[in-house]
N, C-alpha and C positions, 0 to 999 in steps of 0.2 A: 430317436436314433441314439447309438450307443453314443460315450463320449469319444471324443477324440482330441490327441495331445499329438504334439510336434516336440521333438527333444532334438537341440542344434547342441553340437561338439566341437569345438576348433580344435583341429588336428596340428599336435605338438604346437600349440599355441606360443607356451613360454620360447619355443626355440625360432619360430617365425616372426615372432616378436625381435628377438635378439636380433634376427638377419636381416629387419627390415632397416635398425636401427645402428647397425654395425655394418656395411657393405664388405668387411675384411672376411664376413661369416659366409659369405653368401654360397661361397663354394666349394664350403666344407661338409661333407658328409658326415664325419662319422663327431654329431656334437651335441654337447652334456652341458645342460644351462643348469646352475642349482648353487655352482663356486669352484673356486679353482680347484686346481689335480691335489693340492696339497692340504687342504681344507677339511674338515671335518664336517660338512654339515649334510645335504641328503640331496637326493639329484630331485627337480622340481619338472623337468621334462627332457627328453633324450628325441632324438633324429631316429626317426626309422631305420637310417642303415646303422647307428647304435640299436637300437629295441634289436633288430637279427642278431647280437652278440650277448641278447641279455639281458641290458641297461632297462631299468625300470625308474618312475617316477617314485620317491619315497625311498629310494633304495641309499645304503650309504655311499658317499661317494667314493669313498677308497674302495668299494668291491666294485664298483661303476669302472675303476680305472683298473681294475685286476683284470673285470671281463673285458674291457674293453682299448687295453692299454693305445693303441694309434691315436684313439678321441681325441678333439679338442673339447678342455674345460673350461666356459665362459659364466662371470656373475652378470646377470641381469637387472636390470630398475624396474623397483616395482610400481615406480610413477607409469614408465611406460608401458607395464603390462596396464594397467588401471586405467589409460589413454586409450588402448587399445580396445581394451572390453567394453568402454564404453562407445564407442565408434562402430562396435556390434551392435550395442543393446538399443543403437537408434535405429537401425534398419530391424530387428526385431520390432519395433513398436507400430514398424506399417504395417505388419503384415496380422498385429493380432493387438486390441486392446488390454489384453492382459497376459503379462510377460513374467516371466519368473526367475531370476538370475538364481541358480543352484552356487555358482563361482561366478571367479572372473571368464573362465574358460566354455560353460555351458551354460544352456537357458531352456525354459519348457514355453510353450506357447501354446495357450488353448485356443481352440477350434469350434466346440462348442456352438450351434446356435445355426452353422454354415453351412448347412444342406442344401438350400438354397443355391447355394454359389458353390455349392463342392457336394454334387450328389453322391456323386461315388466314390472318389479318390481324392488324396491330399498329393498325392505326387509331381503332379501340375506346379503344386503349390510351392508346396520343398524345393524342387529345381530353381525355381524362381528366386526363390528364397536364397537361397546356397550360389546363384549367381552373383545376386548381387551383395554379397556379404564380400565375397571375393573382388568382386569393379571397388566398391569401398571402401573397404581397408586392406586388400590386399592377401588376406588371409582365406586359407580351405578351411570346409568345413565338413562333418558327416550327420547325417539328418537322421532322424528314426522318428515311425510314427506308430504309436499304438492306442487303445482303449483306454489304459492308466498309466502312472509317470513311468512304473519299473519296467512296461513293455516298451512303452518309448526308449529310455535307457537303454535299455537292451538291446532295441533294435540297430541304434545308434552305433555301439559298440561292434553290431556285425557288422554293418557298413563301413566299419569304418580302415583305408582312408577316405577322403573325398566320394564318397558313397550314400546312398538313400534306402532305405528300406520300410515297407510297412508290412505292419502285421495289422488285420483288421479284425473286428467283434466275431469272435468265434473262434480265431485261428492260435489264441494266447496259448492254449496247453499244446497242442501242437509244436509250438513254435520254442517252449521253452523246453520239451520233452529229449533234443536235441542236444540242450550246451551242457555243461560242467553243472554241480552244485556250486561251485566256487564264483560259478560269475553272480550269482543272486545274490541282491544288496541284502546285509547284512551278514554273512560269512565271512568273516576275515580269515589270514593265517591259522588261529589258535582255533578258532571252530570248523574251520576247513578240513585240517590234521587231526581233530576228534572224530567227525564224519568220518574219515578215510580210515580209522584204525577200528570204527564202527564197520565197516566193507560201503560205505554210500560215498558214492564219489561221481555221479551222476542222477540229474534232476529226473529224469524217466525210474529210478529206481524210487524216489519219493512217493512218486506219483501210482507206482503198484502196488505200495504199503498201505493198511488201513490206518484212519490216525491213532487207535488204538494202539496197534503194534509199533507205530512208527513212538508212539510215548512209553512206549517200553525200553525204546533204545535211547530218546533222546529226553525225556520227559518232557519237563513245563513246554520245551523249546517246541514240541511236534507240533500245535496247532499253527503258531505262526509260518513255521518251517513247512507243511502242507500249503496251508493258506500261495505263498507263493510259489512253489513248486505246478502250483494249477494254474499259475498264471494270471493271479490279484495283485490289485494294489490300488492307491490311491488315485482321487482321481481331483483333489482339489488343488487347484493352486491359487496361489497370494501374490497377488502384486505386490509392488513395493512395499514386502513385512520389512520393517527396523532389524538392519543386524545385531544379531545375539552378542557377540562381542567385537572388539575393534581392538588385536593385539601386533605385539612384533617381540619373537625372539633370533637368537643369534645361538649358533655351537661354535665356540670359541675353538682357533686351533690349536692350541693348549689348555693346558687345566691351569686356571687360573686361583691361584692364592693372595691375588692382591686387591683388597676390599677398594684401593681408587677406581682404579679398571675397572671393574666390577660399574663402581657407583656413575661414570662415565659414558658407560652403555645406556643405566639407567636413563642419564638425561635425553640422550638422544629418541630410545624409545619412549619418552614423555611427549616429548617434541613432535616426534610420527603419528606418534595415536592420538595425540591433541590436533591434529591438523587434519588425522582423517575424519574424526568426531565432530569438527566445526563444519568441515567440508561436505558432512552428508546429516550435517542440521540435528545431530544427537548429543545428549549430553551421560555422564556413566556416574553410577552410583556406589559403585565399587569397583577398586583397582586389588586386582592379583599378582603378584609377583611368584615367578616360576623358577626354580633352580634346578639343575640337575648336574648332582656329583661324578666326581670319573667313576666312579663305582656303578655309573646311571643307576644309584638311590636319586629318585626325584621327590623335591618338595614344593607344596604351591601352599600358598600365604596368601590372605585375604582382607581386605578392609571397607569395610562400608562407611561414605562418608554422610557426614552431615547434611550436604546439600549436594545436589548433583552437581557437575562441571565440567568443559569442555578446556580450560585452560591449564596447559603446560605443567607450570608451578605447582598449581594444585592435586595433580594425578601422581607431581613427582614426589611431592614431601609424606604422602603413606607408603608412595614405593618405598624410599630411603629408610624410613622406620620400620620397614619390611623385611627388608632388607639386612639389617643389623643381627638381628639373632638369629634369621635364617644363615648370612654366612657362618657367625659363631659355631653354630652346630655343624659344618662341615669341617671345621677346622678341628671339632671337638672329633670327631671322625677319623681325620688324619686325611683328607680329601678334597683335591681342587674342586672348581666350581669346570662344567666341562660347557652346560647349556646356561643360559638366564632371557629370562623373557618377561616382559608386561602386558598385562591385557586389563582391558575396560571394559566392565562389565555392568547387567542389570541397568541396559539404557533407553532411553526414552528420547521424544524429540525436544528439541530446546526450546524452551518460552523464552517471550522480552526479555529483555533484558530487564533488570528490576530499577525504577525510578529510584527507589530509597535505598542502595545498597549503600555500601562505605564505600568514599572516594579512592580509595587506594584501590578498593578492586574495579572502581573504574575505570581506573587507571590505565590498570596489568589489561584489562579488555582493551583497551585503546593500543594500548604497545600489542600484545596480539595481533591485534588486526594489521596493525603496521607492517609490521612481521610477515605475516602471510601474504601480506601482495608484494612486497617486495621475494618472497618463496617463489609465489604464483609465476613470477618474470622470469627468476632466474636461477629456479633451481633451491630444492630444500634446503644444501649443504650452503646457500649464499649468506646466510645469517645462523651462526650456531656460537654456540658458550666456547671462550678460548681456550677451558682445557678440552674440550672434545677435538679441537681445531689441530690443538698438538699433536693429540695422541695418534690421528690420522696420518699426521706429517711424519711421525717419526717412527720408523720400521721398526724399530728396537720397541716402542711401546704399544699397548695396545694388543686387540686380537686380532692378527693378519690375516685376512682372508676370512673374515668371517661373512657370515647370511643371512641379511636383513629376511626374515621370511612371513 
């Protein structure tokens, strides 16, 4: 039997999250989780009765508040979205031993093997499924099931809100013959708007071209761009693969020319992605530091360390060295700093601890860990460096209203 995959969606996750978490939200319709009205950074999920005005996830937020001026604009935690998904990903594990977190927000589940117990249909299953995600964490969901992950996706995305749909072995070109070019993974914006200035603006016109003709118009791109236009795609999934990186940046609500600010940020996102990296047993062998000018000229800087590490201190002092001539060149520009971000990269999972290290990093491991469970109790921001403590405290410093994202 063909494969079969299961694609769950939590429907505006980040915002149901927010209302679980905020009861002041609960009765707000028109609302934009991402940062406040004043903020510069990008909307991260919007309210259905926002999306009818517009509002898109990814979108910046001051055009969020142009289309959408009534909205409320709330910042969320991304502890509690991270609480949440995980409180999904355990009622996915009944339903199928091999699970796939895409995000926090979506997950693929193979079916594989269950003919047996599911001759014909997964719809039984889905229902089941999408109930009790709802009794457990309180969250909707919209379900898609297809032969490979992009029909699944896809199916998902019709369904969606709180909805189900499948497409089964045979029905894939059929079923994608129907939507847009633009909803097929891998289209963004900038190749969308080439298509359309090409006349292709729907998947049925793909699909009437020879891949010949169709490499006349798009070249290298036609055989992949065919390939799912018919309705392919992958069909493996990875359990628990190691994530690729483990970052956090912020769009400052001004352009920032003052290198403390700047290094102050740094520390905190040392502290985030050191605590997600211990938290999920990986250690990074290289930290990136990401800037991006008001001009958004964006620059990324890179350092591969010695040894890998999951501690604080150590991810912060390449950032800071990073840090230094990438601001210089902005200044050499004539331009604040508008984004900056860190990320952890090239990581693996953490071995022992090493019996012969030098004691001072036994140390720094020891206070660490202290650290973290007294975080664990109550909260990241319960132990942090007292300049970052200030600069929170006082409105006048610091970047107001920024996004942890």
């Amino acid at each position: 039997m063909p494969p079969r995959i299961l694609h769950v969606d939590l429907d505006a996750f980040f915002v149901e999250v927010c209302r679980q978490r905020h009861p002041e939200l609960r009765g707000v319709d028109l609302l934009v989780v991402g940062g406040r009205r004043e903020s510069r950074g990008v909307v991260q999920s919007a309210s259905y009765g926002a999306r009818a005005f517009g509002v898109r996830s990814g979108m910046p937020i001051a055009q969020a508040a142009r289309l959408c001026p009534g909205a409320t604009f709330f910042k969320g935690s991304f502890t509690h979205y991270r609480e949440a998904s995980r409180a999904v990903r355990a009622v996915l594990g009944r339903f199928s031993p091999i699970v796939a977190m895409a995000s926090l927000d979506e997950g693929y589940l193979d079916f594989n093997g269950t003919e047996a117990l599911h001759p014909v249909s997964l719809l039984p299953v889905a229902e089941r499924l999408r109930r009790e995600i709802t009794a457990e964490t309180g969250l909707d969901s919209s379900i898609g099931i297809g032969p490979n992950r992009m029909i699944a996706k896809l199916a998902s995305d019709y369904a969606k809100p709180r909805g189900i749909c499948e497409v089964r072995a045979g029905w894939e070109e059929g079923f994608v013959a129907g939507l847009a070019l633009r909803a097929l993974p891998g289209i963004g914006p900038r190749t969308g708007e080439r298509l359309r200035q090409l006349g292709l603006t729907e998947v049925a016109q793909v699909q009437r071209l020879s891949e010949g003709a169709l490499s006349r118009l798009v070249g290298d791109y036609a055989r992949e761009l065919k390939w799912r236009a018919h309705g392919h795609g992958t069909t493996a999934l990875h359990a628990g693969r190691p994530a690729r990186s483990v970052s956090r940046e912020t769009t400052l609500s001004r352009d920032s020319t003052d290198p403390e600010e700047l290094d102050g940020l740094l520390v905190r996102f040392a502290g985030l992605v050191g605590a997600d990296l211990r938290e999920s047993g990986l250690v990074a062998r290289t930290v990136t530091l990401k800037l991006r000018h008001g001009d958004f000229h964006t620059v990324t800087r890179r350092r591969t360390l010695a040894h890998p590490t999951d501690l604080d201190p150590e991810l912060l002092a390449p950032a800071r060295e990073l840090l230094r001539p990438a601001f210089e060149e902005a200044r050499r520009r004539r331009q604040g700093v508008r984004l900056i971000g860190l990320a952890a990269t090239n990581l693996a999972e953490a071995a022992p601890a090493d019996l012969f290290e030098p004691p001072e990093r036994t140390r720094l491991r020891e206070l660490t860990s202290a650290v973290d469970r007294v975080r664990e109790r109550f909260g990241f921001d319960a132990v942090a460096p007292a300049r970052t403590l200030r600069r929170r405290r006082d409105p006048g410093a610091g970047p107001a209203g920024t996004e942890d994202e």
